[in-house]
N, C-alpha and C positions, 0 to 999 in steps of 0.2 A: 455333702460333696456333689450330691447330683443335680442340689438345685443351683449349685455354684457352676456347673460343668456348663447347665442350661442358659446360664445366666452368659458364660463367656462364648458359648454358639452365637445366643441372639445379638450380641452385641458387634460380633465378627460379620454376622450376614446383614445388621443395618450398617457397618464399613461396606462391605462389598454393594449394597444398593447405593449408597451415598454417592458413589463417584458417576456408575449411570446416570445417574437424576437428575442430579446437577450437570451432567452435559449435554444427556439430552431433552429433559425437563423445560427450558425454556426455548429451543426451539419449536417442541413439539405443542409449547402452550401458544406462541405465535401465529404459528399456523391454523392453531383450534381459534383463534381468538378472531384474527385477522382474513383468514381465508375462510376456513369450516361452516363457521358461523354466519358466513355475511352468504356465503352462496346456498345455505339451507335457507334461510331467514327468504332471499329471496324467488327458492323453488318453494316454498310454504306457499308465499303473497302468489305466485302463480295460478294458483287453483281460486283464488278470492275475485269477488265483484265488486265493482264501484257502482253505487245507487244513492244519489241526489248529492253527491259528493260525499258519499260516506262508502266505508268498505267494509262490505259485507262476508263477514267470514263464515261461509258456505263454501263445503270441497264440490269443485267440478272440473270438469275438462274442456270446458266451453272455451278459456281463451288458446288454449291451443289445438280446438279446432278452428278458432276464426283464424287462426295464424296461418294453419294449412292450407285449408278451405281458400281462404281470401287471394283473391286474383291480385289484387292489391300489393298484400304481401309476399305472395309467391314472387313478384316481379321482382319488387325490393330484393329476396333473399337470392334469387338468381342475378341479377346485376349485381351481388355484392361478393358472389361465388364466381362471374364472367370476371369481375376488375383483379379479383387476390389471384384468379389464376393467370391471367395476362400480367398480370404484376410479376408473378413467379418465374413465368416461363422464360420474358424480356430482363431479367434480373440476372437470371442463372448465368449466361454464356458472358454479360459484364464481370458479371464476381467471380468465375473462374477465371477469364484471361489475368484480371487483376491479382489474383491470390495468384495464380501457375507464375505470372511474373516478376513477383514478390519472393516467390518461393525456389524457384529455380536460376533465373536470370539478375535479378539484383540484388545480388548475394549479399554485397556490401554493405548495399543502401537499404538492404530488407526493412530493417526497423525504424528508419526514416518513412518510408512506402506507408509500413504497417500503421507510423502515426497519424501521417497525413490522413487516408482511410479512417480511422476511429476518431478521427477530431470531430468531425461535425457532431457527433453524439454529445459533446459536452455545450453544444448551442438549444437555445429554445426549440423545443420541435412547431410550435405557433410559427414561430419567427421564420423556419425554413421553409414552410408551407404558404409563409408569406409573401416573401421572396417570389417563388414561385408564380404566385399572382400577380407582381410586381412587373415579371419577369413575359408572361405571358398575354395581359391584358392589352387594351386596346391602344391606350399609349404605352404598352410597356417597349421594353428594348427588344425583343425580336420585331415588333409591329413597327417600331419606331424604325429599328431599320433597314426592313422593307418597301417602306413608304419612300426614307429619304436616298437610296441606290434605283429609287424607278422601277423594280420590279412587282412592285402591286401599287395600285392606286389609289384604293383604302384599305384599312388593319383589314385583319383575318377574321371572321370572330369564331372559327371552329376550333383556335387554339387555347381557348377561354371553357367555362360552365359549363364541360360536357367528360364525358369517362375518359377523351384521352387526354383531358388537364389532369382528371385526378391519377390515373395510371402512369402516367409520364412523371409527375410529383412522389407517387409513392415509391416510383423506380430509385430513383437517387435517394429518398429516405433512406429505402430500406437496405442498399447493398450494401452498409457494412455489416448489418444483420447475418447476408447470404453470406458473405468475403470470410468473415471471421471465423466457422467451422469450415467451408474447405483450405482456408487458408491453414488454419493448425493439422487439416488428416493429409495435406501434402507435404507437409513442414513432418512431418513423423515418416515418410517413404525413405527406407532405406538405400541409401545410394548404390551399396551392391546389387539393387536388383536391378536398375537403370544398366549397370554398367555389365549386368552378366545378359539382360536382353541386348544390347551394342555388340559385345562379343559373337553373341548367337546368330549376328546378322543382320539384326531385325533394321527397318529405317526409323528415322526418329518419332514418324505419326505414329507406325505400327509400334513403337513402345508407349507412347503416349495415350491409345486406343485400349491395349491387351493389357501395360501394364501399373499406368497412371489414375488412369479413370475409376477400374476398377477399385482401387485402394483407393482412393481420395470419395469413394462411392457415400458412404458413410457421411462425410461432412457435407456431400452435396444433399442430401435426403434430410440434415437435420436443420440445413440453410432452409432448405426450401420448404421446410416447416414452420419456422421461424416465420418466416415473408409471408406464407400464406396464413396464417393466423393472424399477424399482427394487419395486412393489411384489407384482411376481410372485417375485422372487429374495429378497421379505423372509422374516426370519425371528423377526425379537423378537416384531412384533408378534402373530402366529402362536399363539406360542410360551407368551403373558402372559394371552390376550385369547381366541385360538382353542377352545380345548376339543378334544375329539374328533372335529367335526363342520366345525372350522377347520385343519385341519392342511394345511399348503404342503409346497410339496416342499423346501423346501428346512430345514424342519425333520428329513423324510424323511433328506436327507444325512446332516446331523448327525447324526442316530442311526448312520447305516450307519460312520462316521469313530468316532465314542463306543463305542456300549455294544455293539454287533453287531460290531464290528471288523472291518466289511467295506469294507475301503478300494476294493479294486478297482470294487467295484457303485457305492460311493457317488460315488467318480469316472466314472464311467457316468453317472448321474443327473446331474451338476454337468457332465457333455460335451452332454447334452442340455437342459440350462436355457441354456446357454453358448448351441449351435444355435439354441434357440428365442430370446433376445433377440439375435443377431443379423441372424433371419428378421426379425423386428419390426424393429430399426432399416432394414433392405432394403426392405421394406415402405413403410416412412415417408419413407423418401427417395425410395422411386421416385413417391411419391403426391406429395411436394412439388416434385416437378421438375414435373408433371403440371399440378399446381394454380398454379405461377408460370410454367409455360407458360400455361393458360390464361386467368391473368388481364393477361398480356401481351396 
């Protein structure tokens, strides 16, 4: 009888694991499989050297001290921390007006607004960065015309190869990135509180200031997470747009993986953009607990 008892226990608690496993069993193998593994795989090659084209698996710290050390690189990694923050900052004040006008004044046409905004996401991201060159070059349509109304007498070329083609490119990339988290923590503000700040007196900035901003605080911090990670780790637009004066770091990798065949440094580099957007997400969460504590 007791080993029949035991027998219907173990079989009850492999029911009760079975339904965990299976649900969250292949997720959690996806992630070991597809994430886990590729970003060990490539902080391992970090610490390795390339000698006569061969890699030499020997642990050291050398390439990320040439990463630090290197004047070179420091430039790269600060120009590529100047463009995601100018990105950020020139992105913000577009994606909220556009999300606050989504959100409060086109009431009707909201999800019209909201598609328009999210469309380009389903276009080539090459293709839009293209455009952009298309759009900026020396025959393109702004040069084109300028030249043919008289007011310059040959193209521009500072609107070409240099951080404000790639920052001005990354700008419109990325605002649906910013748009779409403040646009859903202002789409969740309860309209009683609009309407008991009106009551109170207040005028419509000072509700907008005291008690808009505040609550929408949250989506603006995870936009702006969003923007500055994607557009510090980019690399097309860099790459189409940049010039020699534009170059990211993470055009830097790709060279080091391509034509330099220095796999171990370039995974150095790619350990420390890694580092650096997940300081930046640390960052922004610890500021949104802060800002949702405060506005509690």
């Amino acid at each position: 009888m007791t080993a029949v008892a035991a027998a219907g226990t173990l079989r009850s608690a492999r029911r009760r694991l079975a339904g965990p496993i299976l649900l969250f069993g292949p997720p959690f193998l996806f992630v070991l499989v597809f994430l886990v593994y590729p970003y060990a795989n490539v902080f391992q090659f970090s610490f390795f050297r390339v000698e006569d084209y061969k890699f030499v698996h020997e642990y050291s710290w050398n390439n990320y001290l040439r990463a630090i050390n290197g004047e070179l690189y420091q430039r790269v990694l600060l120009v590529s921390a100047r463009i995601a923050f100018l990105v950020t900052l020139c992105a913000l004040p577009l994606a909220y007006a556009l999300a606050y006008y989504a959100a409060f004044v086109v009431r009707r046409w909201r999800h019209v607004l909201y598609f328009l905004v999210v469309t380009p996401l389903w276009t080539s991201f090459l293709l839009r960065v293209y455009v952009w060159k298309l759009i900026l070059g020396r025959t393109g349509l702004v040069n084109s015309a300028l030249t043919l109304s008289g007011l310059t007498s040959e193209p521009l070329s500072f609107l070409i190869y240099n951080q404000f083609s790639v920052c001005l490119t990354l700008v419109y990339i990325l605002i649906p990135f910013f748009f779409l988290p403040i646009y859903t923590a202002l789409e969740k503000i309860n309209p009683a509180y609009l309407e008991a700040s009106a009551d109170l007196g207040a005028p419509p900035f000072r509700t907008f200031w005291r008690v808009i901003v505040p609550l929408s605080l949250p989506g603006v911090i995870t936009g702006a997470i969003f923007t500055f990670c994607l557009s510090f780790g980019d690399f097309v637009a860099p790459a189409l747009l940049g010039g020699p004066g534009g170059t990211m770091v993470s055009n830097v990798i790709v060279g080091q993986f391509g034509a330099a065949f220095d796999w171990p440094f370039g995974s150095a580099l790619a350990v420390i953009v890694l580092l650096t957007v997940l300081a930046v997400i640390g960052l922004g969460s610890l500021a949104e607990r802060k800002g949702v504590g405060a506005s509690e």
